[in-house]
TIVO-2410 file (N, C-alpha, C; in nm, 3 decimals):
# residues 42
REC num residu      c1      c2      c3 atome chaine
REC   1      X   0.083  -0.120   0.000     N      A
REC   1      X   0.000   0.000   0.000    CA      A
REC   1      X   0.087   0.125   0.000     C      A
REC   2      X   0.195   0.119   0.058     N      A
REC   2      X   0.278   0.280   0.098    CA      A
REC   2      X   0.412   0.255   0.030     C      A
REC   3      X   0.432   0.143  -0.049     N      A
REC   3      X   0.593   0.143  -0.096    CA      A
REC   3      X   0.585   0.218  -0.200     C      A
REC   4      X   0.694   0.308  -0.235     N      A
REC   4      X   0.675   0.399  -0.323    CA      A
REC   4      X   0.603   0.542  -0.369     C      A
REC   5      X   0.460   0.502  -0.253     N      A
REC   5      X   0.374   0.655  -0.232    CA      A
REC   5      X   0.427   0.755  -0.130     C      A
REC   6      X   0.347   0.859  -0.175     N      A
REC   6      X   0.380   0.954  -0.062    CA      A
REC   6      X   0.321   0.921   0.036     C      A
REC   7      X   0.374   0.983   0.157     N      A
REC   7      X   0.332   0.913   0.308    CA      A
REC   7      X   0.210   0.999   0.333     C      A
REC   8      X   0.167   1.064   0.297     N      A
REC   8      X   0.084   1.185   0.288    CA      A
REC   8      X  -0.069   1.130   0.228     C      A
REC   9      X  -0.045   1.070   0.113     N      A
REC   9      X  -0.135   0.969   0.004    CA      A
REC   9      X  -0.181   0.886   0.118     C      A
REC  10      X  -0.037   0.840   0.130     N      A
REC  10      X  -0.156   0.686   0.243    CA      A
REC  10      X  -0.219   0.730   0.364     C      A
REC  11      X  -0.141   0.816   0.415     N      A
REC  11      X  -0.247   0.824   0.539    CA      A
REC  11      X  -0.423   0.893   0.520     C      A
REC  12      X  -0.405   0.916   0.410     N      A
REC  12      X  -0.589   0.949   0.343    CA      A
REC  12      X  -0.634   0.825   0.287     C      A
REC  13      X  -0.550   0.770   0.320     N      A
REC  13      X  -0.639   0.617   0.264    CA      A
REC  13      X  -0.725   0.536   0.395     C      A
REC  14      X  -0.855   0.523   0.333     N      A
REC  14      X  -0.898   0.446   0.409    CA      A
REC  14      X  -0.828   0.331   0.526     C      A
REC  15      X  -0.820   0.246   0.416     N      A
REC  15      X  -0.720   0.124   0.502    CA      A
REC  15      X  -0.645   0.092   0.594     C      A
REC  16      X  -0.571   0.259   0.546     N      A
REC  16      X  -0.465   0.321   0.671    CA      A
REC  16      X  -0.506   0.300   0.796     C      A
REC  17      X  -0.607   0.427   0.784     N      A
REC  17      X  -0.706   0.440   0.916    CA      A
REC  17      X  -0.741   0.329   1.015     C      A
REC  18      X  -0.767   0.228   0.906     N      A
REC  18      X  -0.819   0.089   0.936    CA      A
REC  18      X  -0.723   0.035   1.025     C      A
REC  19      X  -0.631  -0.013   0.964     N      A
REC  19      X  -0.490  -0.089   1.022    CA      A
REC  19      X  -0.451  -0.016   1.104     C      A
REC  20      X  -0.428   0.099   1.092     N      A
REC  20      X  -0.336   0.154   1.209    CA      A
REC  20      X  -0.431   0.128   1.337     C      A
REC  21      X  -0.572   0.155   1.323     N      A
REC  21      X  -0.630   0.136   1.463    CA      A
REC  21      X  -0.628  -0.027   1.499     C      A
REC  22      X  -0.631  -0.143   1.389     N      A
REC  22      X  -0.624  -0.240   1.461    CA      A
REC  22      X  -0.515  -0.282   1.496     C      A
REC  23      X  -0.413  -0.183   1.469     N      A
REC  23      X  -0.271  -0.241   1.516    CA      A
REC  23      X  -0.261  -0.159   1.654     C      A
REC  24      X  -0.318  -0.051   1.681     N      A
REC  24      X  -0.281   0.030   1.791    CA      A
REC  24      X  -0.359  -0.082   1.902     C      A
REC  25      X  -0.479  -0.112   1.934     N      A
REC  25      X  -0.551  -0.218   1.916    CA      A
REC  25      X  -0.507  -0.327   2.027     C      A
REC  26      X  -0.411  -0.439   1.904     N      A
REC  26      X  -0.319  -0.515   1.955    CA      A
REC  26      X  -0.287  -0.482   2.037     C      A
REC  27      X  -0.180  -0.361   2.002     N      A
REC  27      X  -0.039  -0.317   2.129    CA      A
REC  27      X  -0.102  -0.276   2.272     C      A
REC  28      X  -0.193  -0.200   2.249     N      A
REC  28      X  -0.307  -0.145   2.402    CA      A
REC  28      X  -0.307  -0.313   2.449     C      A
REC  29      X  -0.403  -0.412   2.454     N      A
REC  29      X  -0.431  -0.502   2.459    CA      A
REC  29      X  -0.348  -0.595   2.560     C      A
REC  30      X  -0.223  -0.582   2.407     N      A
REC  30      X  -0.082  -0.655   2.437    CA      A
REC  30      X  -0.022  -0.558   2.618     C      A
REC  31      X  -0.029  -0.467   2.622     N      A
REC  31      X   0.005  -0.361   2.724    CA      A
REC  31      X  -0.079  -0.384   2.828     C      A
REC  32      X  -0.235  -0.415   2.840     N      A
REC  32      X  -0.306  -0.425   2.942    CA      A
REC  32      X  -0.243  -0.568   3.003     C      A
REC  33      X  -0.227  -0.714   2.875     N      A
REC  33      X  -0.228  -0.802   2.956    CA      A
REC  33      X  -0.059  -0.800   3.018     C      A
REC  34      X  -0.008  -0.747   2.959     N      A
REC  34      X   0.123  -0.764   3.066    CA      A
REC  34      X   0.129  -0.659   3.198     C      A
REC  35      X   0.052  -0.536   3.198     N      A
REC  35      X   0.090  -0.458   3.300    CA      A
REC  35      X  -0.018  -0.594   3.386     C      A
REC  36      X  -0.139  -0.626   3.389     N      A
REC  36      X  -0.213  -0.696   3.482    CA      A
REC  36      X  -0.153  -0.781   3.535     C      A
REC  37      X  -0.048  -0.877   3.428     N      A
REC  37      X   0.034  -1.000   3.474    CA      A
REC  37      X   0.143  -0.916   3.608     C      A
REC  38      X   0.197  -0.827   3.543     N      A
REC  38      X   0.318  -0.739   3.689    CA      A
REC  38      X   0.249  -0.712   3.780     C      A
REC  39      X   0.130  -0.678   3.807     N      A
REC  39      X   0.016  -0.617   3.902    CA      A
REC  39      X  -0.016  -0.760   4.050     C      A
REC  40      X  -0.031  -0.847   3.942     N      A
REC  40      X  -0.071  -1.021   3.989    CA      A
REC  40      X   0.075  -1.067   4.047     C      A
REC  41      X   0.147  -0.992   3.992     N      A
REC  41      X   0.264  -1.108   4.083    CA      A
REC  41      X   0.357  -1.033   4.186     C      A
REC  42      X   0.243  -0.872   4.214     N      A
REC  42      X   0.319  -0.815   4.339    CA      A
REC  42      X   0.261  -0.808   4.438     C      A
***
């Protein structure tokens, strides 16, 4: 999708929008279950 375009192009792309939130998503997620795991074992 972004090899070769301007970075500018893609981020008006739909898709973008798309992915980036289900990747932000993940990482939140990924971040809740490990801070809970450090939380549980103090």
């Amino acid at each position: 999708m972004g090899v070769g375009r301007d970075l500018r192009e893609v981020k008006k792309d739909q898709r973008f929008a798309q992915t980036r939130d289900e990747i932000l998503s993940m990482i939140w997620n990924m971040e809740e279950e490990i801070m809970g795991s450090a939380e549980e074992a103090v």
